[in-house]
C-alpha positions in Angstrom: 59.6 93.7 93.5 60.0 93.8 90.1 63.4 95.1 89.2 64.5 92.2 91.4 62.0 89.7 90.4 63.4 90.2 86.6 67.2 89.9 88.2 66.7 86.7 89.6 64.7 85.2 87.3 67.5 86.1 84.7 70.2 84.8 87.0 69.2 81.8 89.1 69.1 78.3 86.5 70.8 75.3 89.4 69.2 74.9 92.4 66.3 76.7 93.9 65.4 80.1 95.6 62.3 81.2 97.2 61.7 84.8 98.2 59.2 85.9 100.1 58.1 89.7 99.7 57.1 91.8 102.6 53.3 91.7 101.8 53.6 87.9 101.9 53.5 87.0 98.0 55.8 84.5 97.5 58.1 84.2 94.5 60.0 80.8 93.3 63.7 81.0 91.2 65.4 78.2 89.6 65.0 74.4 89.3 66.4 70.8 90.5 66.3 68.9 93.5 66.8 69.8 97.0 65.6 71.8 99.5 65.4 75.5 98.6 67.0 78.7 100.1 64.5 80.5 101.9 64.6 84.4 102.0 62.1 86.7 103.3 62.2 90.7 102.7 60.6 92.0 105.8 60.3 95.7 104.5 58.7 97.5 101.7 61.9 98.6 100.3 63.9 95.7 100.6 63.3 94.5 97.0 64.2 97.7 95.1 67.2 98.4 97.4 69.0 94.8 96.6 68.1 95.3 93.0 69.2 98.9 92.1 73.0 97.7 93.3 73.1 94.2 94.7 76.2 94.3 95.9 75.3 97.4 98.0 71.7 97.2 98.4 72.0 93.5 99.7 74.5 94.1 102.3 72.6 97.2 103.6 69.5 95.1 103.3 70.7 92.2 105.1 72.5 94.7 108.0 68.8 96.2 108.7 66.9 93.2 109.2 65.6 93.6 105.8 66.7 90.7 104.2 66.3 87.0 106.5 67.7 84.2 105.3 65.8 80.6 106.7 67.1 78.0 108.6 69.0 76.0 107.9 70.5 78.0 105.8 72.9 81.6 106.4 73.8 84.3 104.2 76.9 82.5 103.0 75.1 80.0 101.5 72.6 82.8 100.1 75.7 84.7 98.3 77.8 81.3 97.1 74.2 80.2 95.3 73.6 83.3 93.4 77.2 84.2 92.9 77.6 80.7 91.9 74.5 81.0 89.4 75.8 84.3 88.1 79.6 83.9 87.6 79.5 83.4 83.6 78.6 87.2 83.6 81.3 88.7 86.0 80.9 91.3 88.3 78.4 92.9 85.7 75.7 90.9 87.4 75.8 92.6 90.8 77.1 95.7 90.0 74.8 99.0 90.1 71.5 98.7 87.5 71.7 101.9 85.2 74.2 103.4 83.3 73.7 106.9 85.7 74.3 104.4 88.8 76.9 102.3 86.9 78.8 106.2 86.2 78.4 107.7 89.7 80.1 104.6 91.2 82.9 104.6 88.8 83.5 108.0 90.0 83.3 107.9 93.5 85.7 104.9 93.7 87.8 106.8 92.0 87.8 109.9 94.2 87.9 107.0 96.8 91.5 105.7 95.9 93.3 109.1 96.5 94.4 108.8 99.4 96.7 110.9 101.1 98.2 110.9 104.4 95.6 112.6 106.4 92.8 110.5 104.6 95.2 107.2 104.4 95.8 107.2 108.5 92.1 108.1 108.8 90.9 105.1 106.8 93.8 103.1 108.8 91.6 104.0 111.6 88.2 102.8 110.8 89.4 99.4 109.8 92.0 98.3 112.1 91.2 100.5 115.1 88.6 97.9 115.8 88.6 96.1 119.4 91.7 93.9 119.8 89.4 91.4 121.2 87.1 91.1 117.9 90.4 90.4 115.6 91.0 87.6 118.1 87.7 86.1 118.1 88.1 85.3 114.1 91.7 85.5 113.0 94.4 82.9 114.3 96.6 83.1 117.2 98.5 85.1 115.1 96.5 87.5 114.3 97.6 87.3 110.4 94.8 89.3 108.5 96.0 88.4 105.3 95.3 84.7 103.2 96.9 81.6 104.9 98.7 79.1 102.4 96.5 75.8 101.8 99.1 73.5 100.5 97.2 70.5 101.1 93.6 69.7 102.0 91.6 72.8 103.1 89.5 70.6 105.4 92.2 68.6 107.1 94.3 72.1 108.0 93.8 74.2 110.6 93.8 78.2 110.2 97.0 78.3 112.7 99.1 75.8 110.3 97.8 77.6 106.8 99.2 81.1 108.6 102.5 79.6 109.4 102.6 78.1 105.9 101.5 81.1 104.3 104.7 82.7 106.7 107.1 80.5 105.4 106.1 80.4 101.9 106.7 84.7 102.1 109.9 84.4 104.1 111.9 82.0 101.3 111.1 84.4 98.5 112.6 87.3 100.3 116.3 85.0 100.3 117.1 86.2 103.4 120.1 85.9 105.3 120.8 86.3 109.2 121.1 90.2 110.2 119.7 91.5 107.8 117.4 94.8 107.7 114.1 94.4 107.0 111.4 97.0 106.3 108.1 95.2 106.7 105.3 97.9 105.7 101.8 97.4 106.6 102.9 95.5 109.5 99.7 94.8 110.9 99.7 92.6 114.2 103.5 92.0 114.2 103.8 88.4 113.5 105.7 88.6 110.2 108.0 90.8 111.1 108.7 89.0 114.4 109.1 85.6 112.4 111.4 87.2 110.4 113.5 88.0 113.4 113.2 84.8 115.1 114.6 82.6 111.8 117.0 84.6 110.6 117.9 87.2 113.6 117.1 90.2 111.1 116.5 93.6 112.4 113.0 94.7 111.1 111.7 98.3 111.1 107.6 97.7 110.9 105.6 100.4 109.9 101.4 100.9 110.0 99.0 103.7 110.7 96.8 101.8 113.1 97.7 103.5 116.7 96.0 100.4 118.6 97.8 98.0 115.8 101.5 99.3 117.2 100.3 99.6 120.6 99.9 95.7 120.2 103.2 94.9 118.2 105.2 96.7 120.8 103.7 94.7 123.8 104.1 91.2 121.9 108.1 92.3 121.3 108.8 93.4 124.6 106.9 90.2 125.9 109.6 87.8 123.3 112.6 90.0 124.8 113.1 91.1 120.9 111.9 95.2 121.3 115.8 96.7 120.7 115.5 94.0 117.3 111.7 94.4 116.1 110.8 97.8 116.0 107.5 99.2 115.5 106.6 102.7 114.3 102.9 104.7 113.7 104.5 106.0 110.4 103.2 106.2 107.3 105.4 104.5 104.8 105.8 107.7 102.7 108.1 109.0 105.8 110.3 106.3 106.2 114.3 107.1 105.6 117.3 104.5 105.4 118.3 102.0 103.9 117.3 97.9 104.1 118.4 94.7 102.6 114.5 93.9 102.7 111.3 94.8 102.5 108.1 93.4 102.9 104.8 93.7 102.4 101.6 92.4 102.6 98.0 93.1 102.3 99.5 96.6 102.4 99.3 97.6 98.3 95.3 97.4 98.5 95.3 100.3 100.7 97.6 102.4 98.7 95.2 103.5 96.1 95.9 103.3 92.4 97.2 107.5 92.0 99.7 106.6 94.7 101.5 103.5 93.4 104.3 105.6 91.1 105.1 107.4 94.8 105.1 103.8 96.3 107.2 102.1 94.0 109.2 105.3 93.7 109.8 105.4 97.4 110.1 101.9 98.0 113.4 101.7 94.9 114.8 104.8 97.5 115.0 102.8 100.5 116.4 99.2 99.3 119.8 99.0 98.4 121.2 98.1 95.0 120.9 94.5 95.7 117.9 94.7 98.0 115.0 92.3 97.1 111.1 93.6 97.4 108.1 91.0 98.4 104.8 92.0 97.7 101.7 90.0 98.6 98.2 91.7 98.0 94.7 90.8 96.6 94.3 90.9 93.1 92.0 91.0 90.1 92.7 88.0 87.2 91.5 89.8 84.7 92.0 93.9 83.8 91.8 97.5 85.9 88.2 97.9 88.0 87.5 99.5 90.8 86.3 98.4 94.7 82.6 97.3 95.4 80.1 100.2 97.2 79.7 97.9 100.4 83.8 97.4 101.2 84.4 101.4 100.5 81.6 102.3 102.6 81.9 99.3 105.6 84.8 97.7 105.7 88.1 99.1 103.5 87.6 103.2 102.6 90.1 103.9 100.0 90.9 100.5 99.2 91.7 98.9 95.7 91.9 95.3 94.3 95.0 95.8 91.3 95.0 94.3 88.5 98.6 92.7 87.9 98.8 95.1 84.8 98.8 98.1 86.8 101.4 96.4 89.3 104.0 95.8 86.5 103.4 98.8 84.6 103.7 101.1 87.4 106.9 99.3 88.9 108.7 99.4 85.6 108.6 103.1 85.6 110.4 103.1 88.8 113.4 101.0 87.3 112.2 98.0 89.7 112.4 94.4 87.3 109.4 92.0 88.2 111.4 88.5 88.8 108.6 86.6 89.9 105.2 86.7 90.0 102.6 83.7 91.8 98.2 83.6 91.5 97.5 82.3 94.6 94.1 80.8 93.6 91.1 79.6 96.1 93.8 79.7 99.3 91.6 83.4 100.3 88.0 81.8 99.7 89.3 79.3 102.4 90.8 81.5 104.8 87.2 83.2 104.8 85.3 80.3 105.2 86.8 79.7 108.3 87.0 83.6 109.6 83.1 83.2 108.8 82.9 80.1 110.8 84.7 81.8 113.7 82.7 84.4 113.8 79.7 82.5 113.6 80.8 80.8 116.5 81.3 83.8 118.6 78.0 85.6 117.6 76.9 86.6 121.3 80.3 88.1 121.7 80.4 90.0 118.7 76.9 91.4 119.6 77.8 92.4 123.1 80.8 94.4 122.0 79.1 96.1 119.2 75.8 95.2 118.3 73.4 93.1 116.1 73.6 95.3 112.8 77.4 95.4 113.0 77.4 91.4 113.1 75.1 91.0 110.2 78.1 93.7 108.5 80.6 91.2 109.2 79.1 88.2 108.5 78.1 89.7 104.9 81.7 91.5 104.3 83.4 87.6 105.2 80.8 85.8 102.9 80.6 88.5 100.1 84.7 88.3 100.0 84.9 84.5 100.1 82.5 84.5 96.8 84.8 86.9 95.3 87.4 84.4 95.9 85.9 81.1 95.2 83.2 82.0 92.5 84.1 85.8 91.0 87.8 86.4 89.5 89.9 87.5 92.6 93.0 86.1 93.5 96.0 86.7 95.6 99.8 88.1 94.1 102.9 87.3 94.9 105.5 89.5 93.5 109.5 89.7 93.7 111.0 92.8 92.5 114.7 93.3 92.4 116.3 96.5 91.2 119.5 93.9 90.0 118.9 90.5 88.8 121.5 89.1 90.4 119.7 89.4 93.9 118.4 86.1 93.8 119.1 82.5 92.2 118.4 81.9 89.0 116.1 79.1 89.4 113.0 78.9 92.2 114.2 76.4 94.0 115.1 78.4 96.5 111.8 79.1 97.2 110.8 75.5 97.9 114.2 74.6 100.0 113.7 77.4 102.3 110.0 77.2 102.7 110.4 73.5 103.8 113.0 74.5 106.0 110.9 76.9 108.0 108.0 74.5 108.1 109.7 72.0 109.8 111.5 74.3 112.4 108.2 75.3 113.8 104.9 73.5 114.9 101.6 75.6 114.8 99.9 76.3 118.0 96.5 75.5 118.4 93.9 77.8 118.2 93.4 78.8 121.8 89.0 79.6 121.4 88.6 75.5 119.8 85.5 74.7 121.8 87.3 71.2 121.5 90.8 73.2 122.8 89.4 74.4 125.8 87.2 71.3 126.5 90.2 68.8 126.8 91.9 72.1 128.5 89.4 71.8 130.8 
């Protein structure tokens, strides 16, 4: 207990903490009023495991049933209070203890981010391949897995209308016009791609290497009549051919991996045309280069990457692209994952039926862990526009705000369709 005894006594100043050990000694952290948080480490190992890597060691910990957190509060709460205490120091604080540890994880996420088709379509696989029916239990009824766009206050907007903000807010800075060809890559669940066709009749090729993720995108455009329009392929993006006006995407550069971005930006230039415009909308770091957290690699996102926006600009350059805008969308993801965590939360049984009670504690620690990252730690989200000729779009952003407000006024949000209060007045 003492490697973590000496972490949180170095790390925990506002608010209070009490731990209780396996053998029943119990430790107290911090100072101030209120009620404490109130952990317990039900095995032997618990304390060293958290404090060798706790970024690793506490997920795993809290998975096995090592690690309780006390009513009334959750792990959420557990990881905002300690992330919140720690934050002056960075990622440093949580990262692996030991410069052997610190080494072995630098290299390993680096032998991580190659990824090549094989590996890409495999780690494709284990996140998205999922059950359809756990995606719908948390996300909207959209299904976007990606931040929603709070442009007022978090608390008096639903998921549903955040999504079709953020939707709106993607589509203006692509300045499309009707019939045009859009390549939208990383097309998870469909619903960009078919919003893009429904406001502007475009034809959009999407493209993802999630069989059950395609499977799902064809259904919902044969249901909207749309198939011959909105076209989805299992492809990686490496083998598409053609040419488009367009091309989209988002929450797709994390899974690209940092040796592949010349081939992606490379590829990419290929495939628009000489007046083409590129949108890109991933997670980012506000800060320099570093390299993906033990517990996503392992759990949640193998072969992911968080870029920094230096290695996004640097790397485009050398493809001839010309970066013409560039937005930090700060907070708007720690909000999106509050409410996923809340969702899930509510659907708990559910969860646990389909998979079981370790796998829920997983979730429940990947949603929190990200929302800190978010909220207290120096993630944010990028928007980029890249042009190959600077004469693709207007000179000013304005565009940007017209069309955004355009869209959000041609199209109400739907309601979330699991609202206990939804289906109670349904009822």
């Amino acid at each position: 207990m003492w490697l973590l005894d000496t972490f949180l006594k170095r790390g925990i100043r506002d608010g209070r903490l009490v731990v209780t050990d396996h053998d029943g000694k119990v430790f107290e952290y911090g100072s101030g009023p209120g009620d404490p948080i109130r952990i317990r480490l039900t095995d032997a190992r618990a304390a060293n495991h958290i404090a060798r890597y706790p970024q690793l060691g506490a997920g795993e910990a809290f998975m096995r049933g090592w690690l309780v957190v006390e009513d009334p509060h959750d792990i959420r709460d557990l990881l905002l209070f300690v992330t919140a205490n720690t934050k002056s120091d960075g990622d440093a604080a949580i990262q692996a203890r030991g410069a052997l540890r610190r080494t072995a994880d630098k290299l390993l996420a680096m032998a991580d981010s190659v990824n090549l088709r094989g590996k890409a379509a495999r780690n494709a696989a284990h996140t998205y391949n999922l059950t359809r029916r756990l995606y719908e239990l948390f996300l909207d009824e959209d299904r976007q897995y990606t931040m929603a766009y709070y442009r007022g206050d978090p608390e008096a907007t639903s998921l549903e209308q955040a999504q079709l903000d953020k939707k709106a807010h993607l589509a203006a800075k692509l300045y499309l016009k009707p019939g045009m060809k859009v390549l939208d890559i990383g097309c998870g669940w469909g619903g960009f791609a078919l919003y893009l066709h429904r406001h502007y009749g475009c034809e959009v090729l999407g493209v993802a290497l999630a069989e059950d993720q395609i499977a799902f995108c064809r259904e919902r455009a044969a249901a909207e009549g749309v198939a011959d329009k909105v076209r989805f392929e299992l492809m990686d993006y490496r083998d598409v051919t053609g040419e488009f006006d367009r091309i989209s995407s988002v929450g797709l550069l994390e899974h690209v991996g940092t040796p592949h971005y010349p081939q992606f930006y490379e590829h990419t230039a290929r495939l628009l045309k000489p007046d083409g415009v590129m949108l890109s909308h991933c997670c980012g770091r506000a800060g320099p280069p570093g390299r993906t957290d033990a517990f996503t690699r392992k759990y949640i996102f193998p072969g992911g990457y968080i870029p920094a926006l230096s290695e996004l600009v640097t790397q485009s350059e050398k493809a001839g692209w010309q970066v013409m805008d560039v937005e930090a969308m700060r907070f708007h993801y720690s909000h999106t994952l509050e409410e996923w965590y809340n969702r899930t939360v509510l659907h708990r049984d559910e969860i646990v039926a389909l998979y079981d009670e370790q796998f829920y504690r997983m979730w429940l620690f990947y949603l929190a862990g990200a929302e800190q990252a978010f909220r207290n730690g120096s993630l944010v989200n990028w928007q980029l526009i890249y042009v190959k000729d600077r004469t693709a779009i207007p000179m000013t952003r304005e565009f940007i705000e017209l069309e955004s407000a355009r869209l959000r006024n041609a199209e109400t949000a739907p309601a979330w369709h699991l609202d206990p209060a939804f289906r109670e007045a349904a009822e």
